[in-house]
Structure formats: structure tokens, C-alpha cells
ROMI-607674 format. One line per 2 residues: number of its first residue (from 0); for each residue x, y, z of C-alpha. Coordinates in steps of 0.5 Angstrom, whole numbers, plus 500, padded with zeros to 3 digits. Example, Ala and Ser with C-alpha at 12.3 -4.5 7.8 and 13.67 -1.06 7.14 Angstrom:
<sites>
0) 525 491 516 ~ 527 498 514
</sites>
This chain:
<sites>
0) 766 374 967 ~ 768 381 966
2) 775 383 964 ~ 777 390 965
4) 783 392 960 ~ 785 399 962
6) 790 403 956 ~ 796 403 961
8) 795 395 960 ~ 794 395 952
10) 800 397 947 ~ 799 404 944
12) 794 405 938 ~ 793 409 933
14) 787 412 933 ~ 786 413 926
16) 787 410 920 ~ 786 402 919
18) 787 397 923 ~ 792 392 922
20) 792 385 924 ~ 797 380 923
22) 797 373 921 ~ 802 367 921
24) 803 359 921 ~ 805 357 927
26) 807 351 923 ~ 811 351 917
28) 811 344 915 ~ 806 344 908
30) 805 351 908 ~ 803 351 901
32) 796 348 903 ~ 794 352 907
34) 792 359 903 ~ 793 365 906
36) 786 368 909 ~ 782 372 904
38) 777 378 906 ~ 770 376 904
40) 767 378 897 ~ 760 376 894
42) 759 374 887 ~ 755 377 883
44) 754 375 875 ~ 750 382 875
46) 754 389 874 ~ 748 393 875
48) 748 400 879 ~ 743 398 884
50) 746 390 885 ~ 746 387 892
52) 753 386 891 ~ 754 393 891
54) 751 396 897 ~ 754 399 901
56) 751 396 907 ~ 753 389 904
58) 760 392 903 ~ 760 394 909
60) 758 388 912 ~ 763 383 907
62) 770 387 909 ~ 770 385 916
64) 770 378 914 ~ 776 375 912
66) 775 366 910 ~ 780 361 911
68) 779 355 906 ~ 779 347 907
70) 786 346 906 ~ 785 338 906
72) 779 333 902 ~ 775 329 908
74) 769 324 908 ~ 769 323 914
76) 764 317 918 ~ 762 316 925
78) 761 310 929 ~ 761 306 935
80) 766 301 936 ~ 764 293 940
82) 765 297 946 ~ 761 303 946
84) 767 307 944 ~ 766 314 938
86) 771 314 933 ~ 772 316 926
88) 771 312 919 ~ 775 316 914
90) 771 313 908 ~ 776 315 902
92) 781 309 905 ~ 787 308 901
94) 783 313 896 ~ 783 319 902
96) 789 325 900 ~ 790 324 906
98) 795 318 911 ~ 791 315 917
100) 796 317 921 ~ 797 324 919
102) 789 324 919 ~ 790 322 927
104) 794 329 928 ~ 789 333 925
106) 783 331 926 ~ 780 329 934
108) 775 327 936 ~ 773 330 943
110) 772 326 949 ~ 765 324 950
112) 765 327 957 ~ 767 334 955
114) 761 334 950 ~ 757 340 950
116) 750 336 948 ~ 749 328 949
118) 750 324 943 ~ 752 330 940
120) 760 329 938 ~ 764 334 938
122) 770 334 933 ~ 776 339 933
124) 781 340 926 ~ 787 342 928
126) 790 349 923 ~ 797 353 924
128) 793 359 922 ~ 795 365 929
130) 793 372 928 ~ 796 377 932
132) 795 385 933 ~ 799 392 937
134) 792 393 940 ~ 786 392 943
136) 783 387 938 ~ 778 381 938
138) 778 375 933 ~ 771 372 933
140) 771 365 928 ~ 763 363 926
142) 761 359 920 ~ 762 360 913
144) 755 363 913 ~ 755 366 906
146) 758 359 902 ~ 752 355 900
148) 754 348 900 ~ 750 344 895
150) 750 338 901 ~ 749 341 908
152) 754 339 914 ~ 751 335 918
154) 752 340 924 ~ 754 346 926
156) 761 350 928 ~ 762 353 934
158) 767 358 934 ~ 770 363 940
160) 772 370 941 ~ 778 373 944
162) 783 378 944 ~ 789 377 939
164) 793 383 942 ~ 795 378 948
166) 793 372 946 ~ 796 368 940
168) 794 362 939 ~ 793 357 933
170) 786 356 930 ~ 782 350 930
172) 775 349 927 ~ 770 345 931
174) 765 342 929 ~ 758 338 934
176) 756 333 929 ~ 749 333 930
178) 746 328 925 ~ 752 323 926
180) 746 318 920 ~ 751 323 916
182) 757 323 913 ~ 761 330 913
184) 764 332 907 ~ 769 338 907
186) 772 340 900 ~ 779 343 899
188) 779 349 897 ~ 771 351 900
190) 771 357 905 ~ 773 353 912
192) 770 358 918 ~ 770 366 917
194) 774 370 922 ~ 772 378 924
196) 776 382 928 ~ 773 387 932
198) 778 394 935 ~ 775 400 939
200) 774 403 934 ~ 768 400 929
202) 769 405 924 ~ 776 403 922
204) 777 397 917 ~ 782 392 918
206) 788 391 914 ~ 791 384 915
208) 798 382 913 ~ 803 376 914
210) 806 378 920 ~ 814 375 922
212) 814 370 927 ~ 820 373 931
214) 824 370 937 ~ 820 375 942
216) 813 371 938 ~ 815 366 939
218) 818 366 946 ~ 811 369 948
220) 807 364 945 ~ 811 358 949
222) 810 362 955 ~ 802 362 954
224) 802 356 951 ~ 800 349 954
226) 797 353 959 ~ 790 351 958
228) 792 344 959 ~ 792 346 967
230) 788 352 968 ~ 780 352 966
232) 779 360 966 ~ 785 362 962
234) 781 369 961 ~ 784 370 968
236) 790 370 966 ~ 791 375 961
238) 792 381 967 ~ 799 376 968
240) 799 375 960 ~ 801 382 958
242) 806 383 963 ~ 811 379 959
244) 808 381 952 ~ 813 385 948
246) 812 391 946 ~ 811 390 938
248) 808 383 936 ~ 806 385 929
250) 812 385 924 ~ 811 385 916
252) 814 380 913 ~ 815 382 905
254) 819 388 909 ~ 824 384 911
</sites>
């Protein structure tokens, strides 16, 4: 499907300068464990001139990645029940930082006819993590691709893309299990999923701030929220979106 976006549409930019993109917690209840997106910076035990570390194209490349980290332990299992039914064993039991109940909030399994691949799960992590931009610009969520995990996860992520000018929504991490003979482990604190933000503009970099979750943001976001529980091509709606958006979305909050 193609989407025309015309500047009579868009809020006005700036042409110059960096891009600056705003993010906030939808959900204000233990804040402290979720640590704000940090840009990706490759390690390096070497302070030589001619280090990869120090390549511009690396640098280059390492600046348009920003990483949300697991704020939780899981050790996760999948089984099927006397009748056939997926569900999740969480292994640590009484051990798990976790409650069950709480783990039910954030953790769901996906209804097995909505899965992309038979016999491949699929598993979706709640996060309040939104971001949000004064102009045209794109989130695209990927995998932690630079992380290197001493045990692999037992499948892949699949992330998204759209745009975060007229589309405010929290975060989740998706993850298709395909070898369910396999635990999947995450660590708190570990890189979670990458997020990469694309403006008109490659050449500007980004500048990301904590963004004010204003009355008007919060309005806007309850207006369009919910909406993919009724409507299959969201994307449609975005021509209809923008007539409602406020002008200014993006507020600093250390400003304030």
C-alpha cells in the first residue's frame, strides 16, 4: 500500500539541524525499571587511530540506533496443555522476580490462529516506551543485531515501522519462537530490540529527548488508541489522524 504524505499535511520542520525526537512512558507505574533509550556505542578495549570503533562509517552507522534494554528477568518455557492449548511455564516459579499475575499483564502469547508460520509462536512483551516527532519521521524496531548473546534466543524478533509524527503508540517486543525444545532467557539490563528513526533527511542526525506527556498528548493518543482492535489496515486512517493532531506534540521535559 502507498501512502502519499503532502507538507500541507505534516507539521512544519526545519530543514537543518538535528532531528529531534521525543520519548516518554505511557505508563508511569514502576518507571524506575524501564531506563531511558540509550544511542548504540560499540565496545572496544583498543584506543588505536585505525580501530573499528573509530570508523566513521561504523560511527555513522552506530548513531542512528538508539537500544531499549530488558527491564525484567524472564526464563520462559513452552508447552501445550492436556488439550492441545499453547501456554507459558515460567521456569524461575516463586524464584522469578516477577509475580505470575504481573507476568500475565505483560507477557502474552498470541492466538495460535494469528500466527504468522504454523507451529511457530508468537509472543508479544508489553513495554510503555512511545516516541514521538514535530515531523515527518519513521521508527523502524529490529533486533539488538550488535549484542552478542553467549545462548541465542530460540527465534527471531519481528519488529515495525511507522510514523511517529501521527502515530503515538507504546512499544512491544515481538518475538516467533521457532525452536520451542528451548528456553527463552532474557536478562534485565541486556539490549531488548534497536529502534532507528528515519527523517527526510538522512544526513541529519537525531536527537532524542524526554519528551512532556501533555493534556493535548494525551487526548491525541486516546483518540487513536484502541483503533487497531476495530480496523485491520490502520495505515488508512492516518489521512484522518492528522486532522485531529495538535500542532506541537514534542515538549522537553527538563524545560519544564
Amino acid at each position: 500500500m502507498h501512502i502519499h504524505f503532502t507538507l500541507e499535511h505534516t507539521p512544519e520542520f526545519e530543514v537543518s539541524g538535528s532531528v529531534e525526537v521525543g520519548w516518554f512512558l505511557v505508563d508511569d507505574q514502576a518507571s524506575i525499571l524501564y531506563a531511558a533509550p540509550y544511542r548504540m556505542r560499540s565496545q572496544s578495549s583498543t584506543k588505536h587511530a585505525k580501530s573499528a570503533s573509530r570508523c566513521p562509517a561504523v560511527l555513522q552507522l552506530e548513531s542512528r540506533y538508539f537500544v531499549i534494554n530488558c527491564p525484567f528477568d524472564f526464563h520462559l518455557r513452552f508447552e501445550r496443555d492436556a488439550q492441545g492449548h499453547p501456554k507459558l511455564v515460567n521456569v524461575l516459579g516463586d524464584a522469578s522476580p516477577v509475580r505470575n499475575n504481573k507476568l500475565r499483564e505483560l507477557l502474552t502469547l498470541v492466538n495460535e490462529n494469528e500466527w504468522r508460520t504454523p507451529q511457530v509462536p508468537i509472543l508479544q512483551l508489553k513495554l510503555p516506551y512511545c516516541f514521538i516527532a514535530d515531523e515527518a519521521v519513521y521508527i523502524t524496531q529490529l533486533d539488538a543485531f550488535g549484542h552478542y548473546r553467549k545462548h541465542p534466543l530460540p527465534g527471531t524478533i519481528f519488529g515495525g515501522r511507522f510514523p511517529i509524527h501521527i502515530w503515538p503508540r507504546p512499544l512491544m517486543w515481538a518475538f516467533e519462537w521457532h525452536d520451542t525444545s528451548k528456553d527463552l532467557i532474557l536478562k534485565r539490563g541486556e539490549p531488548l530490540f534497536y529502534c532507528q528513526f528515519d527523517a527526510f533527511d538522512p544526513s541529519r542526525t537525531i536527537k532524542l529527548i524526554q519528551a512532556e506527556k501533555t493534556p493535548e498528548l494525551t487526548q491525541y493518543m486516546q483518540q487513536i488508541s484502541g483503533v487497531v482492535n476495530y480496523v485491520n489496515q490502520t495505515f488508512s486512517l492516518f489521512n484522518e489522524v492528522e486532522k485531529v493532531r495538535p500542532k506541537k506534540l514534542v515538549n522537553n521535559k527538563r524545560s519544564h
